[in-house]
matplotlib code that plots the C-alpha trace (Angstrom):
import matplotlib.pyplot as plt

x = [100.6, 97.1, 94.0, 93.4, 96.0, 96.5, 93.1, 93.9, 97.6, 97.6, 95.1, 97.6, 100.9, 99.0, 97.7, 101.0, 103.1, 100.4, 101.1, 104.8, 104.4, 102.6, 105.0, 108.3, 106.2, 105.3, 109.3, 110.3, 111.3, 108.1, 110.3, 112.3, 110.7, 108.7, 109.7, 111.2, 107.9, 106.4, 109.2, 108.1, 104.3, 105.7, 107.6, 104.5, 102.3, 104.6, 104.9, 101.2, 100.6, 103.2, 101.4, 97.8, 99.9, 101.0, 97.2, 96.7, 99.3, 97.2, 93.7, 95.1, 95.9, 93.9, 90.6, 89.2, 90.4, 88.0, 89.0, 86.9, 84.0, 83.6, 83.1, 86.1, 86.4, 89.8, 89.0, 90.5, 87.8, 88.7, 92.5, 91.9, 90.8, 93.6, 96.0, 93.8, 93.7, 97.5, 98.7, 96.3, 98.0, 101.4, 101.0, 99.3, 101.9, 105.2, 103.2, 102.6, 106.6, 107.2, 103.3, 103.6, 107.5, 107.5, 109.8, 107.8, 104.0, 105.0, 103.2, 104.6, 102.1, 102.3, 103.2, 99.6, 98.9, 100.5, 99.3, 95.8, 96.4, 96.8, 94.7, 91.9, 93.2, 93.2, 89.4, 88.8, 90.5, 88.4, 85.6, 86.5, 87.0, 84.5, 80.5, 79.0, 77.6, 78.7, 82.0, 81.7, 80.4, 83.4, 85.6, 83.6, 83.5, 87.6, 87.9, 85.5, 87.1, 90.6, 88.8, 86.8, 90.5, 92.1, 89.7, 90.7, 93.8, 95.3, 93.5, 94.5, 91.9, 88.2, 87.4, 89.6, 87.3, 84.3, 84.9, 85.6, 82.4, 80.0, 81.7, 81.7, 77.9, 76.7, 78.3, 77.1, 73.5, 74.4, 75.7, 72.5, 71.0, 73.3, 72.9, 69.2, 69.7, 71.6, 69.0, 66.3, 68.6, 68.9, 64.8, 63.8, 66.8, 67.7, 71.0, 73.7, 75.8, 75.6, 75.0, 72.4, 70.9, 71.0, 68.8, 66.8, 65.4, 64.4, 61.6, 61.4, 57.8, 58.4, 59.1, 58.3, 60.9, 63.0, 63.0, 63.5, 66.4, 68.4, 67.3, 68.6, 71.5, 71.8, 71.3, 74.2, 76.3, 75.4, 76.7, 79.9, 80.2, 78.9, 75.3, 73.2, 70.8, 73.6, 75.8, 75.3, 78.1, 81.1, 81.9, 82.3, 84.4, 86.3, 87.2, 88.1, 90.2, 93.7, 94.4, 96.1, 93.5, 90.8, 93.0, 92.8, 89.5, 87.8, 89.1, 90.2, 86.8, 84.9, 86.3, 85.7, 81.9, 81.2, 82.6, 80.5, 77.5, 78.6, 78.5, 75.2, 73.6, 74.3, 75.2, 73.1, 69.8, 69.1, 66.2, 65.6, 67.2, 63.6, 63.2, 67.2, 67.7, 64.9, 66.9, 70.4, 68.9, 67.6, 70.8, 72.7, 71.0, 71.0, 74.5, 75.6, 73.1, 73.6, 77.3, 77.8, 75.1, 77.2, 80.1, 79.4, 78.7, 82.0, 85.4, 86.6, 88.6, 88.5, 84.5, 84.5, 86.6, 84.3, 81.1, 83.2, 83.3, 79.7, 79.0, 81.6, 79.8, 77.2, 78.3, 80.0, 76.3, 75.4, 77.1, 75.1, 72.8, 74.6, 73.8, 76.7, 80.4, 81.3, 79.0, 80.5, 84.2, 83.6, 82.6, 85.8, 88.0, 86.5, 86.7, 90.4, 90.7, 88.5, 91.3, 94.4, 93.5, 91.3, 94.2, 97.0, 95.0, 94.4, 98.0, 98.8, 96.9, 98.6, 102.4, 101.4, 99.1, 101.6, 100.2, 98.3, 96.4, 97.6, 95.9, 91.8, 90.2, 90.3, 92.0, 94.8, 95.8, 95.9, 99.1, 100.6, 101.8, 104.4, 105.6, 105.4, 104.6, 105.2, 102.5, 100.4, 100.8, 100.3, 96.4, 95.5, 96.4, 94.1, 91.6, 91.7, 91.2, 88.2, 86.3, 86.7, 89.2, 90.3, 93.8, 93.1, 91.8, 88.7, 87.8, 87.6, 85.9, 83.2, 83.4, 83.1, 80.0, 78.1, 78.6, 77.5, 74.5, 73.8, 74.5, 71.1, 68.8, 69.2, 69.9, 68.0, 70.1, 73.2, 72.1, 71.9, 75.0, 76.8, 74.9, 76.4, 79.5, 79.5, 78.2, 81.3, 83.9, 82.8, 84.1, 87.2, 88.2, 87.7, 90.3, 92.5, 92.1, 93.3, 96.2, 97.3, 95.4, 95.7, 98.4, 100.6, 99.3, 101.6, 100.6, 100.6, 101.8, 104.8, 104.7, 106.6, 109.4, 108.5, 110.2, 111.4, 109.2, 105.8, 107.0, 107.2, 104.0, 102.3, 104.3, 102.9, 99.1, 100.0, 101.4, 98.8, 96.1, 97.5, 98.4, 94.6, 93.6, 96.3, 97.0, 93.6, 93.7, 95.5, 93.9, 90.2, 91.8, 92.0, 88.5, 87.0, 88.9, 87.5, 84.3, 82.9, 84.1, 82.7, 79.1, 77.9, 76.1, 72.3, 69.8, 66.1, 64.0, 60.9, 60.8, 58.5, 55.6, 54.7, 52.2, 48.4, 48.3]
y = [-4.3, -6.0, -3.1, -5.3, -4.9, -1.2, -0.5, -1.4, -0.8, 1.7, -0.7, -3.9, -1.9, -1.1, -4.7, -5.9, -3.7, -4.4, -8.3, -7.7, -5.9, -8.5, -10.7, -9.3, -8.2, -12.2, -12.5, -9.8, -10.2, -8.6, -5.6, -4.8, -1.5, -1.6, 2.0, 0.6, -1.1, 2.0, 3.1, 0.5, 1.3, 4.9, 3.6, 1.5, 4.7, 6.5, 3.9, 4.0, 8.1, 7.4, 4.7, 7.0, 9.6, 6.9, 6.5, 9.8, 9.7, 7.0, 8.6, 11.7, 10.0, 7.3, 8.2, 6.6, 2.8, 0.1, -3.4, -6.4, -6.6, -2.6, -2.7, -0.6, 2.9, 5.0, 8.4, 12.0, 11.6, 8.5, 9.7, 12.7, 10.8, 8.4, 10.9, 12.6, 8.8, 8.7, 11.5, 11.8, 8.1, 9.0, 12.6, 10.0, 7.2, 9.3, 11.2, 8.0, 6.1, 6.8, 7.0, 3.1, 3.2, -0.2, 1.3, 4.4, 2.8, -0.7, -1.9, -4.9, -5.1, -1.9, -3.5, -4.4, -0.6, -0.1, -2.7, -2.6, 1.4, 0.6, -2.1, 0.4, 2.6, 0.0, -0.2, 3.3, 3.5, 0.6, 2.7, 5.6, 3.8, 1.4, 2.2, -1.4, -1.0, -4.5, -3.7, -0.8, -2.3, -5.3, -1.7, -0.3, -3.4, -3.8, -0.3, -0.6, -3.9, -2.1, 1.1, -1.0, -2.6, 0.4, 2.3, -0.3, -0.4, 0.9, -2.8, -2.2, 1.0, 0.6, 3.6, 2.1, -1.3, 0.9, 2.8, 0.0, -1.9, 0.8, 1.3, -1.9, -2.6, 1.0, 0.5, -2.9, -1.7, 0.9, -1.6, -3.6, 0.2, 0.4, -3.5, -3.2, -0.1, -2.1, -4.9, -2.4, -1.2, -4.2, -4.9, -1.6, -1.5, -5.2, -4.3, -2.7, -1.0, 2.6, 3.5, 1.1, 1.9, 5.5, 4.1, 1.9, 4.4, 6.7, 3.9, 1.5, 0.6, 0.7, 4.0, 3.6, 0.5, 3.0, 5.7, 3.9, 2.1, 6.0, 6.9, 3.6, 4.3, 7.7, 6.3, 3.9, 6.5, 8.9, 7.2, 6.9, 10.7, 10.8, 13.0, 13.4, 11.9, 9.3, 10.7, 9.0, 6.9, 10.0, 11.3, 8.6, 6.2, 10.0, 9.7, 6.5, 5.7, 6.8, 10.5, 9.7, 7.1, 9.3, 11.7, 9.5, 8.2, 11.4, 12.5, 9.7, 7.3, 10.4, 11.6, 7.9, 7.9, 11.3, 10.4, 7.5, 9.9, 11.9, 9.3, 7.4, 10.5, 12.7, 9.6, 6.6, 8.6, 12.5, 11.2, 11.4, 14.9, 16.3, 13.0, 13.2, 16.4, 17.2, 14.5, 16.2, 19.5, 18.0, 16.0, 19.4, 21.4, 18.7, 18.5, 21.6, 22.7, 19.6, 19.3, 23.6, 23.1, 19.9, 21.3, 24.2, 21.7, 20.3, 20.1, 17.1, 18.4, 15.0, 15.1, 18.9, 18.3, 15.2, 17.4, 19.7, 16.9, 16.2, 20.0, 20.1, 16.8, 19.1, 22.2, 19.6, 18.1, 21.7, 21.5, 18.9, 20.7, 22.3, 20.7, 22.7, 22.3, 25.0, 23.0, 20.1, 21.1, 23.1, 19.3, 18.3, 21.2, 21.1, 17.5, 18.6, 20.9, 19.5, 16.9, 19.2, 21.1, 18.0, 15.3, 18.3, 19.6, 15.7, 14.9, 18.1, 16.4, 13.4, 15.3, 17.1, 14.2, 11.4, 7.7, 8.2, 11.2, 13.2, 16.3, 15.4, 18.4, 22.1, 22.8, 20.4, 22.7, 25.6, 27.6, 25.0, 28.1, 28.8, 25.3, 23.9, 27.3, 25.8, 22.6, 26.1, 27.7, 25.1, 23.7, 27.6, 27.9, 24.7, 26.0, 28.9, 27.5, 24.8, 28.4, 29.6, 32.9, 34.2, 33.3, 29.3, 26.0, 26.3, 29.8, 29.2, 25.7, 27.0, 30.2, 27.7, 25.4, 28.2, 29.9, 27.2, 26.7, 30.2, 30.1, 27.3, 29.3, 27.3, 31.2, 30.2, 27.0, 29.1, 31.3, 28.4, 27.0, 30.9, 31.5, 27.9, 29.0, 31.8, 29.7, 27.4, 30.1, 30.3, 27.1, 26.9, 30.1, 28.6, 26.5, 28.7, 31.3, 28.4, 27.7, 31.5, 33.6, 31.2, 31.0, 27.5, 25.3, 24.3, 20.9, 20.2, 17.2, 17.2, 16.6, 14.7, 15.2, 15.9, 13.9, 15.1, 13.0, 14.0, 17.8, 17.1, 15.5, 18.2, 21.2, 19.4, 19.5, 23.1, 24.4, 22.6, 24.2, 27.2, 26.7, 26.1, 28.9, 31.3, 29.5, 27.5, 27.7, 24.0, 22.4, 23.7, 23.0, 19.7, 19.0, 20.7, 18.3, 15.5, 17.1, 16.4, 12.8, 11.6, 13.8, 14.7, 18.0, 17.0, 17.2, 18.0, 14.8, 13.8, 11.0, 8.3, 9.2, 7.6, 5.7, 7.2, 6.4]
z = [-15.3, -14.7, -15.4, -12.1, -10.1, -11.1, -9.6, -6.4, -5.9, -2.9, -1.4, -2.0, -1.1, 2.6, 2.7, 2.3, 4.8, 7.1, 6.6, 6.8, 10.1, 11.3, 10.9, 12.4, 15.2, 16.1, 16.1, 18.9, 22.2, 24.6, 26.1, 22.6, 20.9, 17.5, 16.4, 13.3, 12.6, 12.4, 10.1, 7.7, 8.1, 7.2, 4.2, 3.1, 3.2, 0.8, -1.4, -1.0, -1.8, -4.9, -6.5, -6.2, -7.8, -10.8, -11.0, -11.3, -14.2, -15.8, -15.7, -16.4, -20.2, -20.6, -18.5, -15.6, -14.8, -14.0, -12.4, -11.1, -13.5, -12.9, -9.3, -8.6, -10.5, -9.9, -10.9, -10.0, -7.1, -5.5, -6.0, -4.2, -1.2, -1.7, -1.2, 1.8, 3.5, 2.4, 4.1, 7.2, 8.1, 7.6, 9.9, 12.4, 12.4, 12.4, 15.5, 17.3, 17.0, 20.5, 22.0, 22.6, 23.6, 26.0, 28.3, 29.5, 29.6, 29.3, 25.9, 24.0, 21.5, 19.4, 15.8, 16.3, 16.6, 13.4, 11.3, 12.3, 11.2, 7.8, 7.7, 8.2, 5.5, 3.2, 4.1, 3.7, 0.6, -1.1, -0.1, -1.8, -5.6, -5.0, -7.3, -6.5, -2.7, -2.1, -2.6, -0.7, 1.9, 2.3, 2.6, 5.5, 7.5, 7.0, 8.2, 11.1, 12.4, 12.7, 14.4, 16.8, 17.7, 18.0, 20.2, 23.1, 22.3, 25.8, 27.1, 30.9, 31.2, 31.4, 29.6, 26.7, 26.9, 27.1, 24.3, 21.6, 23.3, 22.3, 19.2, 17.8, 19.0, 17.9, 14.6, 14.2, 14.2, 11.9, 9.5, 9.6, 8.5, 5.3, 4.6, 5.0, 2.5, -0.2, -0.3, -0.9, -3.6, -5.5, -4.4, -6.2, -9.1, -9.3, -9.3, -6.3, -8.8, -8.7, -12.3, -12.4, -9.4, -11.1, -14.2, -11.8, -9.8, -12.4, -14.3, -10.9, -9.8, -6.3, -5.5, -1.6, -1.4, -3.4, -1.5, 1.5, 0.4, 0.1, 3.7, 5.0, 3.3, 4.7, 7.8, 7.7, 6.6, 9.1, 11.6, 10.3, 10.0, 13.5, 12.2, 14.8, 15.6, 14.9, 17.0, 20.4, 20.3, 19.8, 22.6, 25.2, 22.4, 21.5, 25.2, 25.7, 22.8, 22.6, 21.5, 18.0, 17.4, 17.4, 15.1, 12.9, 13.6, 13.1, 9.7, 7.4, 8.2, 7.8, 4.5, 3.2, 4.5, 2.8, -0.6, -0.6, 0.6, -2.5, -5.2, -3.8, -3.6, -7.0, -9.0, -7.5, -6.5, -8.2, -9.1, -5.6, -4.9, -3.5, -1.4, 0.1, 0.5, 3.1, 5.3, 4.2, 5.6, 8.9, 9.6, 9.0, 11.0, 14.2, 14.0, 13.9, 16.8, 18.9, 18.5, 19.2, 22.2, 23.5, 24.0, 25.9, 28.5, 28.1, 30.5, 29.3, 26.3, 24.0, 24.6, 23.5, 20.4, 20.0, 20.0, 17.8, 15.1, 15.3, 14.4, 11.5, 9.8, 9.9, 8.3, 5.6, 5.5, 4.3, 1.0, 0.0, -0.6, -3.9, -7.0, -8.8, -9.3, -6.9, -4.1, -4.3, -4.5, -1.4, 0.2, -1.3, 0.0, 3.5, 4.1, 3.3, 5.8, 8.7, 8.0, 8.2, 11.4, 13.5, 13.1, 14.2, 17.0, 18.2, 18.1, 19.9, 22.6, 22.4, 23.0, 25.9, 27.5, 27.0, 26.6, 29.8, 29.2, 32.2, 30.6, 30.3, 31.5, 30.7, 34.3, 33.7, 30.1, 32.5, 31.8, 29.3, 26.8, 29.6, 29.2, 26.1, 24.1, 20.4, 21.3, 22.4, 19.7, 17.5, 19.9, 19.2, 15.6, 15.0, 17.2, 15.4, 12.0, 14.1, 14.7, 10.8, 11.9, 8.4, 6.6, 8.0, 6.2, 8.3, 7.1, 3.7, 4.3, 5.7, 2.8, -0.2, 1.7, 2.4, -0.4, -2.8, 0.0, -0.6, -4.2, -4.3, -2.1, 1.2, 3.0, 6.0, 6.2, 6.2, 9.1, 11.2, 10.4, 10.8, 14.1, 15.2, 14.3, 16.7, 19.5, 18.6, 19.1, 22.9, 23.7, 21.5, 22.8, 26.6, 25.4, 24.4, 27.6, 29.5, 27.9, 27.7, 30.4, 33.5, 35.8, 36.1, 38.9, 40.9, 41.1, 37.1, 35.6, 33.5, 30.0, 27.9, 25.3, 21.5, 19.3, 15.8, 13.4, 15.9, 15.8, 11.7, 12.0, 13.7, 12.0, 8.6, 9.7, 10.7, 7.4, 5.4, 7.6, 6.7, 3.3, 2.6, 4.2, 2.2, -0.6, -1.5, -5.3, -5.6, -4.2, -5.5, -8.7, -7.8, -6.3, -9.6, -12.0, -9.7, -9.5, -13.2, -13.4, -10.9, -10.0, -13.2, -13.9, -12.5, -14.9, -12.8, -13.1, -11.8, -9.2, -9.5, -7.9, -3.7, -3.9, -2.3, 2.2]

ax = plt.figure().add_subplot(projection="3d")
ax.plot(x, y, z, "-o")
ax.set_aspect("equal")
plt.show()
């Protein structure tokens, strides 16, 4: 097989099932379902997740593979987030077969749902394997298109059209951020390849152009992690969008954003560690104290679990602060298990709200556990694990980023993000008093029927939760063979100096 085509072969397998989608969806009758179609989406995400494993095979005995004149590098890193990108899809398109069921909320266009799904992933994935910022850049804009999309997908609502509206002109501007970044890149380095960008910035002659070119990327970036002060646009296109779209939206976009963030910043720019991580620290710290503070104010539960995500962007902002191993596998292993718990508790939502989203405020999940008590069980375990309670994937998440935090003398840093934490449990646990501790009202709506291959999906977000919280040797394993390839140990250097104001 071509070194080429090897390179990119989840990336081609999800192009093509997304083409093939496409096309038997254009030969349908309106009113005939498109489960199957999501069967084959399915079936093209495992092939997908097996082909990331083959490359895993390969690298594993022949080293990291390179394709298209070394603008695409597959490494244990970018297969790690193949596999996360892999498997967040598949949780999120077996939970979503019978969310656009033309018979019950009368939508005829849901292959489109499907494709568009791995379309994005295909996007995210590029982004992931991609060290020339070009490249990296034609990823983001593949996965943003199919996210903007997808946000309005439930077209006959206006908080659906208002929610891909702001994200698509909010995420334009951000793009002009990380373009602006890139050409400031190649205006200080010559080059928009990462590792020479790495040996550009440590002799360039233009350290101010330099060292703006890293904060422009930041800022680009930021907003795809939904940092504040980048944040603006999350909780109104959290809302509006569909509930298993922003499952997806929140964690596999996110996880493709930060393992960019990790390779521009510790293999693009240490140079520039003193410069970066000042912003790293102040983006942490907003996010964690805007996002907690936010959703206090909260009764719309897809805007409080949208501020909730804005203050986990920043307790994964603190690892960056690491400049060891143990650091930046704890990046790793959290982005794993923000992913585990977030997606589950999002498609929780979408079971027990239906395609309508009968349940929106805290009010309406009054008494649910008497209802539905496994969905309940299942919201509160992921709560749980959202507030860092022991034995869960968000416990030791939030163990091995503050530890390596601590471990590099940012102390006061971690005392913010633990006195966030506690501010968080208040409103995850007002969640979870009204799902247990309230009485049924009377006029409640009903909720709909889980399906087997949703209750897999969800059940599978559960035990991984937990599995990373019990059981979270694996998987660190894995981030620390990733680790070295891809952000070598960081040797102190001394930036070029700024020029005299």
């Amino acid at each position: 097989m071509s070194p080429n085509l090897l390179a990119i072969l989840p990336e081609v397998t999800l192009t093509l099932t997304g083409i093939l989608v496409m096309l038997i969806e254009s030969l349908l009758f309106p009113g005939q379902s498109r489960k199957f179609l999501g069967w084959i989406g399915i079936l093209g995400t495992l092939v997908s997740g097996l082909a990331a494993l083959w490359q895993h095979v390969y690298v594993r005995h022949c080293g990291p593979l390179t394709g298209f004149y070394d603008t695409i590098q597959v490494d244990n890193f970018s297969i790690f987030f193949h596999l996360l990108i892999a498997a967040i899809v598949l949780i999120t398109l077996l939970a979503s077969l019978d969310y656009f069921d033309p018979a019950t909320n009368g939508i005829t266009h849901a292959g489109e749902y499907f494709a568009l799904v791995l379309f994005g992933a295909t996007g995210m994935m590029f982004m992931t394997c991609a060290v020339e910022l070009l490249m990296v850049f034609i990823g983001l804009e593949i996965s943003s298109i199919s996210t903007y999309i997808l946000a309005g997908f439930r077209k006959g609502q206006a908080t659906a059209s208002e929610s891909s509206l702001k994200y698509f002109l909010l995420g334009s501007f951000a793009t002009a951020f990380f373009l602006y970044g890139i050409a400031l890149c190649f205006g200080a380095t010559g080059s928009t390849s990462i590792g020479a960008i790495a040996t550009g910035l440590a002799t360039t002659t233009t350290p101010t152009m330099a060292y703006l070119a890293v904060a422009m990327v930041l800022i680009g970036l930021g907003f795809k992690v939904s940092a504040a002060p980048f944040h603006v646009w999350t909780p109104d296109v959290y809302q509006g969008a569909p509930a298993p779209v922003v499952g997806l939206m929140s964690t596999a976009p996110k996880a493709a954003a930060f393992a960019v963030l990790l390779r521009f910043l510790f293999n693009a720019a240490p140079t520039y560690r003193s410069h970066w991580i000042l912003m790293v620290e102040i983006l942490a710290i907003l996010s964690m104290c805007i996002g907690n503070l936010g959703a206090l104010l909260q009764k719309d539960v897809k805007r409080l679990l949208a501020y909730s995500s804005i203050a986990h962007a920043g307790y994964l902002l603190v690892a960056f602060t690491g400049i060891h191993q143990d650091a930046v596998s704890g990046a790793l292993f959290y982005t794993a298990a923000y992913a585990a718990m977030n997606v589950g508790a999002f498609l929780v939502l979408t079971q027990l709200s239906g395609f309508n989203e009968d349940l929106r405020t805290l009010d309406d999940f009054t008494g649910i556990a008497l209802k539905r008590p496994y969905l309940a069980a299942l919201l509160g375990f992921f709560l749980l694990s959202l507030i860092g309670i022991p034995f869960t994937g968000g416990f030791f998440g939030k163990f091995y980023v503050f530890s390596g935090a601590i471990h590099n003398g940012y102390i006061g840093l971690v005392i913010v993000g633990l006195a966030n934490s506690g501010i968080g449990c208040y409103y995850y646990l007002r969640l979870l008093a009204a799902l247990y501790t309230r009485p049924v009202t009377e006029n409640s709506a009903p909720t709909p029927k889980l399906s087997a291959p949703a209750a897999i999906a969800i059940t599978t977000a559960a035990l991984a939760t937990l599995a990373l919280g019990i059981f979270p040797n694996p998987i660190l394993h894995l981030v620390q063979r990733a680790t070295p390839a891809t952000l070598p140990a960081y040797t102190e250097a001394t930036p070029a100096p700024l020029p005299p104001q």
